[in-house]
SEBAVEX-250110 format. One record per residue: residue in one letter; z, x, y of N, C-alpha, C in turn. Coordinates in steps of 0.02 Angstrom, whole numbers, plus 50000, padded with zeros to 5 digits. Last residue first. Layout:
# residues N
AZXYZXYZXY ...
END
This chain:
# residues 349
X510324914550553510124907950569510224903750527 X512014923450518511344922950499510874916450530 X512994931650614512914926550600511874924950582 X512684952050638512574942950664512804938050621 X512674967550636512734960450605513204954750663 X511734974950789512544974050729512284967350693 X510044980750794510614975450821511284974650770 X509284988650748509294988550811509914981650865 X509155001850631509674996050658509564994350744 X507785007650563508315007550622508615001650641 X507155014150417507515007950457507875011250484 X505665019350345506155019650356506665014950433 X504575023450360504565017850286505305018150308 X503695028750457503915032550371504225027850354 X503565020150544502835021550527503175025350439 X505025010350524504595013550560504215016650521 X505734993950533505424998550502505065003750523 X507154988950614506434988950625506054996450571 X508374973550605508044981750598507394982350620 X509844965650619509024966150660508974974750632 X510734957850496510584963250537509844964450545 X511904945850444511054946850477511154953350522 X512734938950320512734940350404511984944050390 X513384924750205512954930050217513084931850299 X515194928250191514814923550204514404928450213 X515654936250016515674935650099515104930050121 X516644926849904516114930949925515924929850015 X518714924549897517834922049900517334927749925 X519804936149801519324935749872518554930349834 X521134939749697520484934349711520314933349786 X521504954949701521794950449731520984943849691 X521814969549553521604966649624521594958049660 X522044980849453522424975149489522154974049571 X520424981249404521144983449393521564977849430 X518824985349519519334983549448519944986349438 X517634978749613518454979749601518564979249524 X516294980649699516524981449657517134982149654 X515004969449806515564973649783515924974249696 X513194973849740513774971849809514474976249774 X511534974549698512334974349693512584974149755 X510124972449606510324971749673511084970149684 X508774982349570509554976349549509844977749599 X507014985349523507574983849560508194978349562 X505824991949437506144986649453506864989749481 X504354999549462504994999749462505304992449472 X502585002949367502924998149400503735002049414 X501165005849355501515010149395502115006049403 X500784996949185500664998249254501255002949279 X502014984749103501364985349104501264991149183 X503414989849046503254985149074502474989249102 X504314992448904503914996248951503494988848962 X505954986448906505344987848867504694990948911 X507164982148972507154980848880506574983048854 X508124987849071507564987649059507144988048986 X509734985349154509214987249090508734985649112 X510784991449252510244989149239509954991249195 X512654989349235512144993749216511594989649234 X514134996649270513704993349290513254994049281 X515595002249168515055003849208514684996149217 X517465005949166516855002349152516305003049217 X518525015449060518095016049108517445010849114 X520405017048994519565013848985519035014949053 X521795021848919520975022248969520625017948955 X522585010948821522325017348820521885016748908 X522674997248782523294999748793523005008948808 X521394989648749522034986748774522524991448789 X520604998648669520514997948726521264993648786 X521375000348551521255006848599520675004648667 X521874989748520522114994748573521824997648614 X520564978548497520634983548489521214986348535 X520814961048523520544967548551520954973348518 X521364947848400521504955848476521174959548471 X520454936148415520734940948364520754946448405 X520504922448535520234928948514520724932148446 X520974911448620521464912648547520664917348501 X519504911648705520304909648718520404907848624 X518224909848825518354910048746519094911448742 X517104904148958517784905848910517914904748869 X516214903349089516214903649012516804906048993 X516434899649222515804897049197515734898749125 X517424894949344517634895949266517044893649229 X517054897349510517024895549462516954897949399 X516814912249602517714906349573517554900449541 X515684916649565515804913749618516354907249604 X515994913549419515414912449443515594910649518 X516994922149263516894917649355516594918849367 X517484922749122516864924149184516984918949213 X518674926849012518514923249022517894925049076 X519364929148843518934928748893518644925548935 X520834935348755520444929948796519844932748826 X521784944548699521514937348654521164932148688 X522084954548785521944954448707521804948648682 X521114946248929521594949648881521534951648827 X519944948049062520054948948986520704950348982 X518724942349163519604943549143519594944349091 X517654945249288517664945949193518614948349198 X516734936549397517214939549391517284940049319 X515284939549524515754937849436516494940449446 X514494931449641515124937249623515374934149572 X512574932849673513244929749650514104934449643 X511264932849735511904937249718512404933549733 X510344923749768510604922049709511184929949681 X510124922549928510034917849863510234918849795 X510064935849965510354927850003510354924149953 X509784946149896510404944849928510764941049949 X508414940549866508764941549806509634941449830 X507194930049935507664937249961508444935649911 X506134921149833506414923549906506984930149897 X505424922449742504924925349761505274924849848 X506484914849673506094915449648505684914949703 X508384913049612507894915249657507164916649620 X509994904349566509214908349543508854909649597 X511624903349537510944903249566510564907549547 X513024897849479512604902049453511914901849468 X513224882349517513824890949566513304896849523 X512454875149465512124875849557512814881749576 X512854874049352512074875349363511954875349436 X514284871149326513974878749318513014880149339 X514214858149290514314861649387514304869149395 X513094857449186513564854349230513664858749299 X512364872549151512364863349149513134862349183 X511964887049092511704880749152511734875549161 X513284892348998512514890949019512584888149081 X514634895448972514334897748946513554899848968 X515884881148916515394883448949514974889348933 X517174886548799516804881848835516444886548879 X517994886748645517534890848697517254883348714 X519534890548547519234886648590518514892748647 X519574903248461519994896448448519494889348493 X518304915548466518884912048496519194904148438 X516784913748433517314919848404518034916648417 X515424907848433516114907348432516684911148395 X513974904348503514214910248452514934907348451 X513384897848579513324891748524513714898148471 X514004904348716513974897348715513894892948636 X514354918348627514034915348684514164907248673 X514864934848556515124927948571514584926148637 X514714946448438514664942248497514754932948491 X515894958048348515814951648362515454952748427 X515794970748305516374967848282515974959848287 X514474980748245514724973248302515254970848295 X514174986848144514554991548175514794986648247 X513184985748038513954982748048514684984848088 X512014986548050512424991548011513104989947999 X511504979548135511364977948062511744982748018 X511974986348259512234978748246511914978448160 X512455003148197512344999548245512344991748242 X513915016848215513215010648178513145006048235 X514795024748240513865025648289513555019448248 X516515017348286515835021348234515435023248260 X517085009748355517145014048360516765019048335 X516354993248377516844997048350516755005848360 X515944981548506515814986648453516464990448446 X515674963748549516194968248563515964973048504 X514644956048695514914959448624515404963948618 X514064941248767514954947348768514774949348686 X513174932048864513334933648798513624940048811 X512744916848957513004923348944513194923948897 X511204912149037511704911648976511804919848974 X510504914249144511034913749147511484909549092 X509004920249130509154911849119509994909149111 X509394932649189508964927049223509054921749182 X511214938249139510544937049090510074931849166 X512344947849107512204944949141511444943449148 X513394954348963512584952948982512464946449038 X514694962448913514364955548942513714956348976 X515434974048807514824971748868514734965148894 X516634983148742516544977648766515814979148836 X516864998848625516424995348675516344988148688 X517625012948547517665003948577517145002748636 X516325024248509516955023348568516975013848563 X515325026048447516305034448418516675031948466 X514125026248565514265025248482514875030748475 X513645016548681514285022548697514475022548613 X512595011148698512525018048721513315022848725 X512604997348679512685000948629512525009248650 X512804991948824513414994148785513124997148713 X511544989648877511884996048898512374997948857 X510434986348715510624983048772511304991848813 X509734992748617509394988748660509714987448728 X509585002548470509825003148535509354999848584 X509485002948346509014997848386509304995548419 X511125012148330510385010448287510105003748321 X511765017648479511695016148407510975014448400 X511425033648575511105026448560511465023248485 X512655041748673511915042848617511735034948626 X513555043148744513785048448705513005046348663 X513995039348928513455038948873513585040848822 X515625044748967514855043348975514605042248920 X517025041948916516935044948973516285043549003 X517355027948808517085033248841516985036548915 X518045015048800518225020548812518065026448815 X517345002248908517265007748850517825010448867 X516504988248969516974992548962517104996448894 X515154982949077515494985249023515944990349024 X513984970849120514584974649140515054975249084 X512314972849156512864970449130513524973849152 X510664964549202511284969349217511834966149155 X509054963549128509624961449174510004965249181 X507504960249070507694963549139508374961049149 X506644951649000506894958548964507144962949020 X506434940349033506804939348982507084947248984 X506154940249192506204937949139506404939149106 X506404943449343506494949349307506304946049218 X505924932049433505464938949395505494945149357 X507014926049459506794924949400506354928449382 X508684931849465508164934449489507314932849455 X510024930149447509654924149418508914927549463 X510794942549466510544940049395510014935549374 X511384949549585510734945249569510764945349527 X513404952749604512554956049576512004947949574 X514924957349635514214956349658513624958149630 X516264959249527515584963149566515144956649580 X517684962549417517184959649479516744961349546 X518994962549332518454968849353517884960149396 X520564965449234520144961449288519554966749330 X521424962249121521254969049131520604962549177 X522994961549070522604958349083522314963849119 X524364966249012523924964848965523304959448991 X524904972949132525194966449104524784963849059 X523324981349119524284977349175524254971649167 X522574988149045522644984849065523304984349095 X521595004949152522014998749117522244996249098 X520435015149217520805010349231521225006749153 X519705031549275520025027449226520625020949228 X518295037249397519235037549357519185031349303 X517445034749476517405039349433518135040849426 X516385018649449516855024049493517265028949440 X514615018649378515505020049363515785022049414 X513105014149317513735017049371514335014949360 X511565015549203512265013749231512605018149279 X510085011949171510385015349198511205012249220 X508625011549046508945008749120509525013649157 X507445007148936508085011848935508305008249025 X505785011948898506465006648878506865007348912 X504795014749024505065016048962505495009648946 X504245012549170503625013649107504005017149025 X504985009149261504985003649195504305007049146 X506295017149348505465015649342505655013449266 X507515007649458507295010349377506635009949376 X508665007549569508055006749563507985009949495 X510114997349620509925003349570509105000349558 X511034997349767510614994249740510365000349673 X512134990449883512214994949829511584991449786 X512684984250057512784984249990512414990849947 X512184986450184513074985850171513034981450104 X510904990350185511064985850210511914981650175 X511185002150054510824999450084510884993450133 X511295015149928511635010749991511195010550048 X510605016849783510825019649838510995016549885 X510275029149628510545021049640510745022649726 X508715029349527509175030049566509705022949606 X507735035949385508155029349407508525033149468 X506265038449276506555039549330507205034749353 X506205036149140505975042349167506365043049251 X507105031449002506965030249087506845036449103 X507415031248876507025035748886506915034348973 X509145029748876508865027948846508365034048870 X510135029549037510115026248965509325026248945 X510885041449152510325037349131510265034549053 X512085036649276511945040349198511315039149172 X513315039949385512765038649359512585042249315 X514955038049466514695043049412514095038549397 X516035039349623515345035949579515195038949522 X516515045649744516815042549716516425038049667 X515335049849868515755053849819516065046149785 X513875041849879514265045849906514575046549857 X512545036649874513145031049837513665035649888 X511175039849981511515042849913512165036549930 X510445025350084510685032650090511025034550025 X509705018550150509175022050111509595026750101 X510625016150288510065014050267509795017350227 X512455009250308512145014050311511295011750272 X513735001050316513275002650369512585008150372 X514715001250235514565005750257514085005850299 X515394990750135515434992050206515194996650244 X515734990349997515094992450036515154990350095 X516774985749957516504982149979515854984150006 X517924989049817517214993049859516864986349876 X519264996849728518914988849775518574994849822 X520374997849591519855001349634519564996349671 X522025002249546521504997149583520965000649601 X523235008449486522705006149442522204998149472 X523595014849610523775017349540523315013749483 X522145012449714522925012549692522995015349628 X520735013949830520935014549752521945014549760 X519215010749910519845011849905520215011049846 X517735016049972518175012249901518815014249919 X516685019550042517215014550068517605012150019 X516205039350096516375032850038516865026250073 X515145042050245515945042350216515945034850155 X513395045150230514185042750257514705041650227 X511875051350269512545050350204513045047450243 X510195043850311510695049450326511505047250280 X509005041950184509285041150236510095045850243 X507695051250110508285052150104508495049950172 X506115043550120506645049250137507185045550128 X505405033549981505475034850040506065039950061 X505115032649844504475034849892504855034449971 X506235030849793506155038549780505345038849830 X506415019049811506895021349831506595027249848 X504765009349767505545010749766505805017949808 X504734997549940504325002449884504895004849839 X504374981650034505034985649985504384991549951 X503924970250134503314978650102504104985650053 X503974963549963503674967650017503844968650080 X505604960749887505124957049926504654963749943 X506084964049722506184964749779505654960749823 X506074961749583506604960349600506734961449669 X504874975949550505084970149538505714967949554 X504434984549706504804984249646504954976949606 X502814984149773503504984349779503834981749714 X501775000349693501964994949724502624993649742 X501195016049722501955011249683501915005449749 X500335024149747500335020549696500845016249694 X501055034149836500325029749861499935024749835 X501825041249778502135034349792501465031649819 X501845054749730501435048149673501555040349723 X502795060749786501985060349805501445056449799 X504365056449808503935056849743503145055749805 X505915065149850505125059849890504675061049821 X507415066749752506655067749768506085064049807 X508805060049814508365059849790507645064449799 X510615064749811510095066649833509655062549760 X512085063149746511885067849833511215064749841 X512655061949629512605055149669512015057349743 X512005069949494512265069149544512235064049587 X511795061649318511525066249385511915066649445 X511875063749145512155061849212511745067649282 X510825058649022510875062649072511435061049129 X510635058048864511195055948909511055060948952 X509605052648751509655056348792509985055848837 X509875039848660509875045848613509915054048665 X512044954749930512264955449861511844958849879 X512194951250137512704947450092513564947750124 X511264954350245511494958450211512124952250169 X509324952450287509954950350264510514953350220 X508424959750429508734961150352509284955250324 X507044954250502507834952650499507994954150431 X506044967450563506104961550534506894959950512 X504774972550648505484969650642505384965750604 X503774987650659503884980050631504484978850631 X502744999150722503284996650715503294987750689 X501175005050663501375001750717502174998450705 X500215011550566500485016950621500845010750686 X500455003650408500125003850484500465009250521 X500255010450245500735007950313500095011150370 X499445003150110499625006850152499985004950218 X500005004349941500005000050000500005004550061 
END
């Protein structure tokens, strides 16, 4: 696509087997970008991340306690590295992925000409208190162009990073094989599904799944909800071909005890399972570290990247906050692809 030599405004909306870790600092300008369209999951004239300069860095906004972490992305900043307090990883064969702060949230770009995707972590160890272990983020899910083989999840391990693939390694949580692993799959047709793995490297036909659970799966005593119906079908939004921040970044929330589960949908109770067979200790009563991940379930046709679109993050002991009302910041794109703030956040029209 090419760029005009002429300034543009436009109103941002700000809200939502190979283990590599990389540094948070820095991306490469890729040359190749004269090719790359805009990313799936984004609007035009969007490119991904790595065709445009490195915006300028700024001070981390997470704040942390003995066992709290909370990140609102507050930062104010355009096209710029995560900063200190973060760990990224790449899953699977992804040739390329970055993750970076953007209109006072958090976004992870993935080129799609492999399987595989990418996760983030603040970089310490949380859990549980009082045998309840609480984690919640901002993310697009109901993004409908990501279809079947495009979503995020959120997972807890006791691994430090990645350690390999189990066997017909698909989704982010089987990337941690020799470690307890809980995932939930935040899915575009917004049915949710939670697995839980065992400690081994096998994989789900190997018998290495303790259990998933979804809406028609049942592991628990009692389960409700789950899907798109009843009053869970307008707090769990979708988007389709508008602006992913305004419309359908949602804030989850994932409670777990040793014998429960449950997800909030923007403070609604949109799936829960309850009188569970206990969790493993060694996640209940040990470390644990959980990541944020975008997948990418398969090589997608062409030069393509897809894009996920995040907000805040808290886990451990932290408060119940509603999601922010959306606000509006005036920018203006310039001839390099890059944004100047030309007005504070606003009240959106």
């Amino acid at each position: 696509m090419s760029r005009h030599h002429v300034s543009r405004l436009f109103l941002i909306v700000v809200s939502a087997s190979l283990v590599i870790s990389l540094p948070l600092a820095s991306w490469a300008q890729d040359a190749r970008c004269t090719s790359r369209g805009t990313p799936i999951g984004a609007l035009p004239p969007a490119v991904p991340i790595w065709c445009l300069p490195e915006g300028a860095t700024g001070s981390a906004t997470f704040h942390q306690g003995g066992n709290a972490w909370t990140d609102d992305f507050q930062h104010g900043l355009s096209n710029a590295p995560m900063g200190n307090g973060y760990r990224e990883f790449q899953l699977g064969a992804t040739t390329r992925f970055a993750h970076f702060r953007h209109n006072d949230h958090w976004m992870q770009d993935v080129a799609a000409d492999r399987k595989g995707g990418t996760v983030l972590r603040p970089e310490r160890a949380f859990q549980f208190d009082n045998d309840k272990l609480i984690i919640e983020t901002d993310f697009a899910a109901g993004v409908q162009s990501y279809g079947n083989g495009i979503w995020g999840e959120i997972v807890i391990t006791t691994a430090q990073n990645p350690t390999g693939e189990r066997a017909d390694a698909l989704y982010a949580y089987d990337h941690f094989p020799g470690h307890y692993t809980l995932g939930c799959r935040l899915q575009t047709d917004r049915i949710i599904v939670c697995s839980l793995f065992d400690n081994s490297a096998r994989g789900i036909n190997q018998g290495g799944r303790i259990w998933e659970m979804s809406f028609f799966q049942k592991v628990g005593q009692v389960s409700e909800g789950g899907g798109p119906w009843g009053e869970g079908a307008t707090k769990f939004r979708v988007c389709n071909g508008s602006d992913p921040d305004v419309n359908c970044r949602d804030r989850f929330r994932l409670e777990l005890t040793p014998t429960s589960l449950e997800l909030y949908v923007n403070g609604y109770r949109y799936f829960a399972q309850t009188g569970l067979p206990a969790l493993p200790s060694a996640l209940t009563n040990r470390p644990i570290y959980t990541y944020f991940a975008g997948v990418v379930a398969g090589t997608l046709p062409g030069d393509q990247t897809v894009r996920f679109h995040w907000d805040r993050i808290a886990v451990g002991t932290i408060s119940t906050t509603p999601p922010p009302a959306p606000v509006c910041r005036l920018q203006r794109q310039e001839t390099n692809g890059s944004w100047t703030t030309i007005q504070q956040p606003v009240t959106c029209p």
